[in-house]
C-alpha positions in Angstrom: -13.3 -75.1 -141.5 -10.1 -75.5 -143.5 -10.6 -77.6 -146.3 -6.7 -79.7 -147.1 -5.9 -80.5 -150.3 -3.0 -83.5 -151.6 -1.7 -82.7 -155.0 -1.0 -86.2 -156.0 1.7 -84.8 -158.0 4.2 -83.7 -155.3 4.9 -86.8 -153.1 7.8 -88.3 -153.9 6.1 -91.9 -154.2 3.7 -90.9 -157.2 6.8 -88.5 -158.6 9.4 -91.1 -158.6 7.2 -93.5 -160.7 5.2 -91.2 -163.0 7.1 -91.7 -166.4 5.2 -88.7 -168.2 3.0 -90.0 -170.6 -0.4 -88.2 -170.2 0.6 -85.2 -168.5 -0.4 -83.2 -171.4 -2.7 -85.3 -173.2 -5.7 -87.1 -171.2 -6.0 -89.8 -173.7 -2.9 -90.9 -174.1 -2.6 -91.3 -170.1 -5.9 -92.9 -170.6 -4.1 -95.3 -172.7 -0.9 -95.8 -171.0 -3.2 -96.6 -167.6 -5.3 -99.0 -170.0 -3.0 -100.9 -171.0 -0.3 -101.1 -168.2 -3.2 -102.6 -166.5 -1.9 -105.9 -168.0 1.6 -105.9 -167.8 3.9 -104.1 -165.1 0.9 -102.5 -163.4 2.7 -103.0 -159.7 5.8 -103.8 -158.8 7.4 -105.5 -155.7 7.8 -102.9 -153.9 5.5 -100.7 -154.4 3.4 -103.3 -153.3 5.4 -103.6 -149.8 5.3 -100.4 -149.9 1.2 -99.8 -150.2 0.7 -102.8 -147.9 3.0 -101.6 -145.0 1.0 -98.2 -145.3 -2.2 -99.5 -145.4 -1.5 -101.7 -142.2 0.2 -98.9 -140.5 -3.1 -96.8 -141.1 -5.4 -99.2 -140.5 -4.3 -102.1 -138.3 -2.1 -100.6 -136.4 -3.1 -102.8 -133.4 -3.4 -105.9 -135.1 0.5 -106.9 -136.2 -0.9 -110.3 -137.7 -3.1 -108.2 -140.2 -3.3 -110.7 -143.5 -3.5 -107.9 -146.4 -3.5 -110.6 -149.1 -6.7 -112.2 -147.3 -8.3 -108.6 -147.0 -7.9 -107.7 -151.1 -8.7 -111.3 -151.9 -11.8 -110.8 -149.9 -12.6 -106.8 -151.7 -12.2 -108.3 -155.3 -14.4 -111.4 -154.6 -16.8 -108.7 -152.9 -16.6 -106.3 -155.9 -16.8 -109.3 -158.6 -19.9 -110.2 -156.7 -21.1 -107.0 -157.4 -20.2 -107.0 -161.0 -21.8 -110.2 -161.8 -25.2 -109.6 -159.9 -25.2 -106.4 -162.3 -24.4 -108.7 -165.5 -27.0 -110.9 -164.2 -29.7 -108.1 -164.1 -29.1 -106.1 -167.5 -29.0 -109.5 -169.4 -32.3 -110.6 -167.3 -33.6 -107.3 -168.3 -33.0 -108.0 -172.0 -34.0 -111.3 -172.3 -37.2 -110.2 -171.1 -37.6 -107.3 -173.8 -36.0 -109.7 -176.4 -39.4 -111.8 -175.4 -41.7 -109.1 -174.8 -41.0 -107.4 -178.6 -40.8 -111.2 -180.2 -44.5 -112.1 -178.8 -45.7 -108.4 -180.1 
């Protein structure tokens, strides 16, 4: 079995957009993906561009596909995830917190 591998690298979508910063040094792409995060993280249309691919994978059968529905509905989905693990590591220390005060 013939195992396929993608370097990222070569498509022209990822080529055309990587500015450089980080190919040498992991932290400072580490901190160029930080904080681009909050400011300039997608543009227009790249985001055409990712939905109409997604779809045409996808949903190819269903032309009425909502895409802002769907990653509305995966963030809610993955923030519900987030905050049930919040809820249980500060459960989990409130309970020490109590269990060393009453020692």
């Amino acid at each position: 079995m013939a195992t396929m591998v993608t370097y990222v690298q070569e498509h022209d979508f990822v080529a055309k957009r990587f500015v450089g910063v980080g190919k040498r040094s992991a932290v400072l792409g580490w901190l160029q993906s930080f904080f681009k995060q909050f400011y300039g993280s997608v543009t227009e249309a790249d985001y055409i561009a990712l939905r109409l691919g997604f779809i045409m994978m996808h949903c190819r059968g269903n032309q009425k596909f909502n895409f802002h529905k769907y990653m509305m509905r995966a963030l809610e989905d993955d923030s519900r995830k987030v905050v049930g693990i919040r809820q249980v590591i500060s459960t989990t220390l409130v309970l020490s917190k109590k269990k060393k005060e009453t020692r």
